[in-house]
GULUMVEX-175272 format. One record per residue: residue in three letters; x, y, z of N, C-alpha, C in turn. Coordinates in nm, 2 decimals, always signed. Atoms other than C-alpha are relative to their C-alpha. Layout:
// GULUMVEX-175272
   aa  n.east  n.north    n.up  ca.east  ca.north   ca.up  c.east  c.north    c.up
  ALA       X        Y       Z        X         Y       Z       X        Y       Z
...
END
This chain:
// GULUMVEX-175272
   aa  n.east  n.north    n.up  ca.east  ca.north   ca.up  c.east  c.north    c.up
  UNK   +0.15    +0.01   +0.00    +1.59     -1.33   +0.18   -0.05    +0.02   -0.14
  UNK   +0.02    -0.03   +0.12    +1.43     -1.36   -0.18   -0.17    +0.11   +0.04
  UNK   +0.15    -0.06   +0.03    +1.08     -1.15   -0.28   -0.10    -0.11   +0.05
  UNK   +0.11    +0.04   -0.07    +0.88     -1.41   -0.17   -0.03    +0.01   +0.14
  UNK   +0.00    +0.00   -0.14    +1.00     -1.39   +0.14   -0.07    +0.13   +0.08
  UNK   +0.04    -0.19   +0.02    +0.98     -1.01   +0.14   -0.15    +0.02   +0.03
  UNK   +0.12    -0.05   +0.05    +0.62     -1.01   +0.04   -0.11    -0.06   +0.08
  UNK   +0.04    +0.04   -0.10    +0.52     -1.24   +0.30   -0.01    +0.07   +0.14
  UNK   -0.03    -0.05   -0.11    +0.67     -1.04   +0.58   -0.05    +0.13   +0.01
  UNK   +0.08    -0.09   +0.05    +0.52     -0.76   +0.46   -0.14    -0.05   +0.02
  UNK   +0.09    +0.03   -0.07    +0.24     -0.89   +0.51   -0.07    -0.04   +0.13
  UNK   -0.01    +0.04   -0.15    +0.27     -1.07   +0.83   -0.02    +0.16   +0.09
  UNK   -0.08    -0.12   -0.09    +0.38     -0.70   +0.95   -0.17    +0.07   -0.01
  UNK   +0.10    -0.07   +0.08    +0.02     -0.58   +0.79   +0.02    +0.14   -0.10
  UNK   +0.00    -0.11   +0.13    +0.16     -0.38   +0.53   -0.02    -0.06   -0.12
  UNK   +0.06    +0.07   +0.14    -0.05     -0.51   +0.26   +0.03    +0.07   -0.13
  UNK   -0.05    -0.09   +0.11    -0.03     -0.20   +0.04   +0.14    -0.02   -0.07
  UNK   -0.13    -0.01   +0.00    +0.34     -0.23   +0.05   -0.04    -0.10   -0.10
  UNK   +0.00    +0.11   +0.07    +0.32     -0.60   -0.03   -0.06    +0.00   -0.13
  UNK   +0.05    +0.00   +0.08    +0.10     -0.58   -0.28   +0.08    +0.10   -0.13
  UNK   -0.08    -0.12   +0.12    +0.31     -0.26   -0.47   +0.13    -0.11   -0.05
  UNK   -0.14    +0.08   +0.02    +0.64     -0.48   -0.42   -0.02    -0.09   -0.09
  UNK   +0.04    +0.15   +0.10    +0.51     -0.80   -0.60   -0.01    +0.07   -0.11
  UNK   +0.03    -0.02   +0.14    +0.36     -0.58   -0.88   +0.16    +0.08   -0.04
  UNK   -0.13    -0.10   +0.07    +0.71     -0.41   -0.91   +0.10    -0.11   -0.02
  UNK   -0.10    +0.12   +0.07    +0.89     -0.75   -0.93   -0.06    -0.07   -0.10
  UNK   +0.07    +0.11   +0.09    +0.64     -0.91   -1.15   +0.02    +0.11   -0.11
  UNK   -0.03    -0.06   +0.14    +0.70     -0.63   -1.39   +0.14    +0.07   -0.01
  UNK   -0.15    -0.04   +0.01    +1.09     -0.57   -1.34   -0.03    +0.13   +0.01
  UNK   -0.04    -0.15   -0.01    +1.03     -0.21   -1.25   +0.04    +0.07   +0.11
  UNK   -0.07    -0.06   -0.11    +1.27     -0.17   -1.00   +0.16    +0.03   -0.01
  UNK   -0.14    +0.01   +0.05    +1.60     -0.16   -1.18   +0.05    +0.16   +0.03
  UNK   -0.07    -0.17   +0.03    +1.65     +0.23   -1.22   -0.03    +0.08   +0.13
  UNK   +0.02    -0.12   -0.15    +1.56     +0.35   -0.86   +0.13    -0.03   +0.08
  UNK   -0.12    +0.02   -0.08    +1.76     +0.39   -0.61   -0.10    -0.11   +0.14
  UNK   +0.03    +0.09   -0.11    +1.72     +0.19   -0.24   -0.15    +0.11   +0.06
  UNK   +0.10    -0.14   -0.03    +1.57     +0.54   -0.10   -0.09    +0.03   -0.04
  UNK   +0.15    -0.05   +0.08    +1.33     +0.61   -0.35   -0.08    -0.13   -0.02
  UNK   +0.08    +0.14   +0.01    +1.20     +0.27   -0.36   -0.05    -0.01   +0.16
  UNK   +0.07    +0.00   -0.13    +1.16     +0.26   +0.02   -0.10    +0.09   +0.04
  UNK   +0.12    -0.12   -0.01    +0.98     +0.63   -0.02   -0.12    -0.06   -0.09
  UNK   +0.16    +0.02   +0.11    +0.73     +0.49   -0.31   -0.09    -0.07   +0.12
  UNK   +0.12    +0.08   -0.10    +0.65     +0.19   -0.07   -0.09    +0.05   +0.07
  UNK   +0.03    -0.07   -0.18    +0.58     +0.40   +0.26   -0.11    +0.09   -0.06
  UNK   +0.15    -0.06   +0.00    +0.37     +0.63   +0.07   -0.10    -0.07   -0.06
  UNK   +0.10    +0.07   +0.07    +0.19     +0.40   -0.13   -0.09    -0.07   +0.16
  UNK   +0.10    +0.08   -0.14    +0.08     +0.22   +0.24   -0.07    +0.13   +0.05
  UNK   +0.06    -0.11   -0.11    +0.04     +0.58   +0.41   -0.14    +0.04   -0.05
  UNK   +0.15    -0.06   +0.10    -0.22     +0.68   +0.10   -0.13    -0.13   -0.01
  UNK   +0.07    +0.08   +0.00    -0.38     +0.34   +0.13   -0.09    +0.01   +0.16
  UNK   +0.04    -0.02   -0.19    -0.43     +0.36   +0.54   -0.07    +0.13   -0.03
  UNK   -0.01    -0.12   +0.00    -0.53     +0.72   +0.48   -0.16    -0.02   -0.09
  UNK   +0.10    +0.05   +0.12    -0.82     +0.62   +0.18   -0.11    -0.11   +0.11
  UNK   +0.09    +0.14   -0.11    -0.95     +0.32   +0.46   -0.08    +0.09   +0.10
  UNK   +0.02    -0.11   -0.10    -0.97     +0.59   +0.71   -0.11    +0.06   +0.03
  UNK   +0.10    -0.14   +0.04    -1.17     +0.84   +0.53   -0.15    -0.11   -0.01
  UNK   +0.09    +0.09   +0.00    -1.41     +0.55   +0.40   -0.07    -0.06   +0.12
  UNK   +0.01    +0.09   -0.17    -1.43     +0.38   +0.77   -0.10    +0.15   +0.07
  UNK   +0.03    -0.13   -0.09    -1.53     +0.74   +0.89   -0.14    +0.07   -0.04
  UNK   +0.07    +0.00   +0.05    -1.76     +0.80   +0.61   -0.14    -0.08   -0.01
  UNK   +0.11    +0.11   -0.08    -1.95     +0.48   +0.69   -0.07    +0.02   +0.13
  UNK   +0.01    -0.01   -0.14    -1.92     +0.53   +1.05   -0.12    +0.11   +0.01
  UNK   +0.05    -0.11   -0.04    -2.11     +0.90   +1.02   -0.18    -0.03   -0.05
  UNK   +0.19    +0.00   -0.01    -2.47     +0.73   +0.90   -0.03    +0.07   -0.10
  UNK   +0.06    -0.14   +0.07    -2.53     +0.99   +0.66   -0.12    -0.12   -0.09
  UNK   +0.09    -0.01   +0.05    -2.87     +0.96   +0.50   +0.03    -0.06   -0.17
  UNK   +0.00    -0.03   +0.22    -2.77     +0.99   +0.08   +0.17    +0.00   +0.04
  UNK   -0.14    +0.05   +0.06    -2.46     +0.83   -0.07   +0.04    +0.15   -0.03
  UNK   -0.05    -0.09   +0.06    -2.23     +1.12   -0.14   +0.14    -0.02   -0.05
  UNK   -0.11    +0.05   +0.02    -1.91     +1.12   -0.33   +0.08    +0.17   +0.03
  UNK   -0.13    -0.11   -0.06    -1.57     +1.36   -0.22   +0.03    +0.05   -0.17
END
């Protein structure tokens, strides 16, 4: 399967974060020096902190409040 493929399925699957990290890590060759493991950990948290960031936002909307505030 090449990276395009990859980055598609990844997305299909809705891991956009992912997709999106992957492409920028092949479009700038900075994948040479990890390992499998640590490349599969960047991904996973890079989506977990993306889902997690929507979340908060989604929840923040959701509560109505009065006056914009920032975290």
């Amino acid at each position: 399967m090449n990276n395009n493929q990859t980055v598609e399925r990844l997305k299909q699957m809705r891991l956009g974060a992912m997709a999106s990290l992957h492409y920028q890590h092949i479009k700038d060759n900075r994948i040479e020096n990890v390992t499998a493991d640590e490349y599969l950990a960047l991904l996973t948290d890079h989506q977990w902190e993306e889902r997690l960031n929507n979340k908060i936002e989604r929840l923040i909307r959701q509560a109505g409040f009065r006056e914009q505030a920032s975290v």
